[in-house]
C-alpha positions in Angstrom: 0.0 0.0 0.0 2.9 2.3 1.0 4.9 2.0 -2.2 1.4 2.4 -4.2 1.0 5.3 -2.4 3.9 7.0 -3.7 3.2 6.8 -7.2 0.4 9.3 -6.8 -3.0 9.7 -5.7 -5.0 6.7 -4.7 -8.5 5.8 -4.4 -9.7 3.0 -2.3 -12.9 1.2 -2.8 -13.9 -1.7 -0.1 -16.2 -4.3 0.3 -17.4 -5.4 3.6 -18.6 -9.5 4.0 -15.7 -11.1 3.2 -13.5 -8.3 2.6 -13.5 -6.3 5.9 -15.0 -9.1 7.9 -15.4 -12.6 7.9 -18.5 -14.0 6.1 -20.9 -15.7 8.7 -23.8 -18.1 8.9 -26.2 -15.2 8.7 -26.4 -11.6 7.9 -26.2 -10.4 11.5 -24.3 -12.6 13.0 -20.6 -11.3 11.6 -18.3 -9.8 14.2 -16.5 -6.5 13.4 -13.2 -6.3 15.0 -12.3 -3.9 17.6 -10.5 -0.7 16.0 -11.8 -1.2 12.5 -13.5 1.9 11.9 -11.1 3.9 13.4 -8.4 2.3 11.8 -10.3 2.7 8.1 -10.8 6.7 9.3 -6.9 6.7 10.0 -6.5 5.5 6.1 -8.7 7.8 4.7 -7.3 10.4 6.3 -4.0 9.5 4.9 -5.6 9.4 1.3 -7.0 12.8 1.7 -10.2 11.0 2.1 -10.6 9.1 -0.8 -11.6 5.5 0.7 -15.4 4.3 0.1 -16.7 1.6 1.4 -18.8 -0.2 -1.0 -21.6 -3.0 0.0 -24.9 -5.2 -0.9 -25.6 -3.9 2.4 -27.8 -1.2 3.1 -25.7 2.0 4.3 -28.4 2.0 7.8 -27.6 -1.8 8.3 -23.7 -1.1 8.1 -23.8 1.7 10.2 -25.7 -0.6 12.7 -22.5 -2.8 13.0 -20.3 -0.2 12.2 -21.7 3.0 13.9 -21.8 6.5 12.6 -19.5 6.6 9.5 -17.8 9.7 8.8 -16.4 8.0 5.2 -17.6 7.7 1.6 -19.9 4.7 1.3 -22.2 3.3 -0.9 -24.7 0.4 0.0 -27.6 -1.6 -1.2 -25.0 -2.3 -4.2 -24.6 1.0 -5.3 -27.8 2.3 -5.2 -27.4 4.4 -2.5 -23.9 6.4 -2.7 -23.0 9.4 -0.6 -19.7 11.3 0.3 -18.0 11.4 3.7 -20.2 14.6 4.0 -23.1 12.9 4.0 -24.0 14.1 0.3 -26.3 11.5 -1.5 -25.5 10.9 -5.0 -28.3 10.8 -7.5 -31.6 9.4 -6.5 -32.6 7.3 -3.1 -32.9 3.5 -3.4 -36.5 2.0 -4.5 -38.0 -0.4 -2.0 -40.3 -3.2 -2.8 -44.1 -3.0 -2.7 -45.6 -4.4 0.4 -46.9 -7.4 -1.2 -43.9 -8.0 -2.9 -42.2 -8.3 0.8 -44.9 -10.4 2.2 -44.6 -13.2 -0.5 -40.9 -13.4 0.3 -41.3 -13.4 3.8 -44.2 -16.1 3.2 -41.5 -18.3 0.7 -38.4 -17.8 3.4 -40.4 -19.2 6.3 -41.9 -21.8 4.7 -38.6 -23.4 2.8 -36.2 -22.2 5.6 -34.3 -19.7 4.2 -33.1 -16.4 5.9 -34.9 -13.6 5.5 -33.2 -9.8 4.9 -35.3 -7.1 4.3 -33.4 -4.2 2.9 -33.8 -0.3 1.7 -33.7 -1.7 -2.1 -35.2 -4.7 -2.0 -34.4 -7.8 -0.2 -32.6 -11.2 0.3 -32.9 -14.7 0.9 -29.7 -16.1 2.9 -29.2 -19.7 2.6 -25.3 -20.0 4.6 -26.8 -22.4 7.3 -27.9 -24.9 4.0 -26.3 -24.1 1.3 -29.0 -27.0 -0.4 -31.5 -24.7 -0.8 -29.8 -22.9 -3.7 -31.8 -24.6 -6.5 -35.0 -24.1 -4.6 -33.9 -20.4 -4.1 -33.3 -19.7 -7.6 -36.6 -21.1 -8.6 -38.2 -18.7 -7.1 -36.2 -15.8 -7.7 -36.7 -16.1 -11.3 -40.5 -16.4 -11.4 -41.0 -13.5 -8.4 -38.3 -11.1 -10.0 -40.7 -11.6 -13.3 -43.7 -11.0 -11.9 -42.6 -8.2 -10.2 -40.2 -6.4 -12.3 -36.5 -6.9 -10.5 -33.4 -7.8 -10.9 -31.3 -10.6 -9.3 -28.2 -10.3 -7.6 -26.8 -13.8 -6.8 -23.7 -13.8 -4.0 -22.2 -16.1 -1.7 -24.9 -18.2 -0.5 -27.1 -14.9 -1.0 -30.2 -14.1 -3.8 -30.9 -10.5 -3.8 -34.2 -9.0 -5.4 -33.3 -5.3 -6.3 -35.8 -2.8 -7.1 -33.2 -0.2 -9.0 -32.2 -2.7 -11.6 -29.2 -0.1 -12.5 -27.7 0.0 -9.5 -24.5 -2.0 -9.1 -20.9 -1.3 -7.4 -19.5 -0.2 -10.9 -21.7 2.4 -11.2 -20.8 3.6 -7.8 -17.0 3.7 -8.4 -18.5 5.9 -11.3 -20.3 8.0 -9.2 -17.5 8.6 -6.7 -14.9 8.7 -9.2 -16.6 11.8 -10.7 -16.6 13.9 -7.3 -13.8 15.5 -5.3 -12.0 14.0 -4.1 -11.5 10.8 -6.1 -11.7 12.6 -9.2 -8.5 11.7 -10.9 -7.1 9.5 -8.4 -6.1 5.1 -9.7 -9.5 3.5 -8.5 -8.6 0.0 -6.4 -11.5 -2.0 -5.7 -11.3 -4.6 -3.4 -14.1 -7.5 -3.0 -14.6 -11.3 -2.8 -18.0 -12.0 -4.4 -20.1 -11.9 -7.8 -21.1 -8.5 -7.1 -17.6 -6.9 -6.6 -17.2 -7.5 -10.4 -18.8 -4.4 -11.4 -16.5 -2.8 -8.8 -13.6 -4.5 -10.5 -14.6 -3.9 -14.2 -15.3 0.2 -13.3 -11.9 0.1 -11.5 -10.4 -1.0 -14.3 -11.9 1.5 -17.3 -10.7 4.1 -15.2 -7.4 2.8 -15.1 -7.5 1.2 -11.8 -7.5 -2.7 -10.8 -9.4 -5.1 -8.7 -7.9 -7.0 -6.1 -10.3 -10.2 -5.2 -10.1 -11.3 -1.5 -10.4 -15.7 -1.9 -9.9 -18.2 -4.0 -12.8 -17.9 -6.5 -12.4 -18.8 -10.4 -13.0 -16.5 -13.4 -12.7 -13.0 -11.4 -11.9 -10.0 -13.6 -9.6 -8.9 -10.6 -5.6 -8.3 -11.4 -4.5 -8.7 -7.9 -5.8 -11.8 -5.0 -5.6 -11.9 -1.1 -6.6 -15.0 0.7 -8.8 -13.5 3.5 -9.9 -10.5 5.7 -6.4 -10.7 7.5 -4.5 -10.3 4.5 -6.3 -7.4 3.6 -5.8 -5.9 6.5 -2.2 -6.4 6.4 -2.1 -5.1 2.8 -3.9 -1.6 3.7 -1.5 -1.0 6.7 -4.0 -1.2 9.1 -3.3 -3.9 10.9 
């Protein structure tokens, strides 16, 4: 990080699950380690800010591990971007219809999946059997029809998003085009599906990804084995 640093200005993109933390059984039940958001702040500070954090999760539900954040972020997988400020980036996230949450509330309790609601949509979890992947993507193809939505598949995740736009790329875009990112080398860093917008934006703008795991076929130039090693790479340890 140190000698990247020094080849000029550098803007840091980071994903959370599985980047920042360790993935868990289910959405709430990660644990953040002690220091982390200080010792992100410290890094920001010593990029002149320009470190986002970038996540499927909702920017409330990261802040409810997380606390206040006083950093660039964007969550519900880009849909909702601000600055460190606090300024929102184009429009606020879509949410689903009522009915549309009741049915997959109704599927999840019946089939035993975990259920996520979320600013932009909402998610069926299926860590604790990872089984009930075919079942899950069943229904996620029929309900996203009926309904209008696009799927986001993850790591023993199915997302139904309401802003069918919205991905990570187009958040690095977003940032990328404010001060003070504007004109820095974009580095995403990520370990699912859905960092491979962040990785593809990174890299039209000149920029690399860097995937965290072992996972085939990833667009990323660069690979760390776990949250540890990426913590060890930013310096932060």
């Amino acid at each position: 990080m140190s000698a990247l640093r020094e080849r000029g200005p550098l803007a840091l993109f980071l994903d959370f699950d599985g980047t920042l933390v360790e993935l868990a059984r289910g959405p709430d039940d990660i644990v953040v380690p002690e220091g982390l958001v200080e010792a992100l702040t410290r890094l920001s500070d010593r990029l002149d800010g320009r470190l986002a954090l970038v996540s499927g999760r909702a920017i409330v539900d990261l802040e409810k591990h997380l606390g206040p954040l006083a950093l660039a972020r964007a969550g519900s997988h880009g849909a909702d971007c601000r600055l460190a400020d606090g300024t929102v980036l184009g429009a606020a996230p879509a949410g689903l219809a009522s009915g549309a949450l009741e049915e997959i509330a109704a599927f999840a309790e019946s089939e035993g999946f975990v259920r996520e609601d979320k600013p932009h949509g909402g998610a069926l979890h299926y860590r604790h059997d990872p089984a009930l992947e075919d079942k899950g993507l069943a229904f996620a193809e029929a309900f996203a029809a009926r309904h209008g939505l696009a799927v986001k598949r993850g790591k023993c995740v199915i997302e139904f998003v309401a802003n069918a736009g919205a991905d990570k790329g187009g958040a690095v875009a977003a940032l990328m085009a404010e001060a003070p990112f504007a004109g820095a080398l974009p580095v995403f860093v990520g370990d699912d599906v859905t960092d491979e917008d962040g990785f593809r934006a990174a890299g039209q703008l000149g920029g690399f990804g860097v995937l965290v795991g072992d996972r085939e076929g990833s667009q990323a130039r660069y690979g760390l084995g776990r949250p540890t090693d990426v913590y060890e790479w930013l310096e932060i340890e």
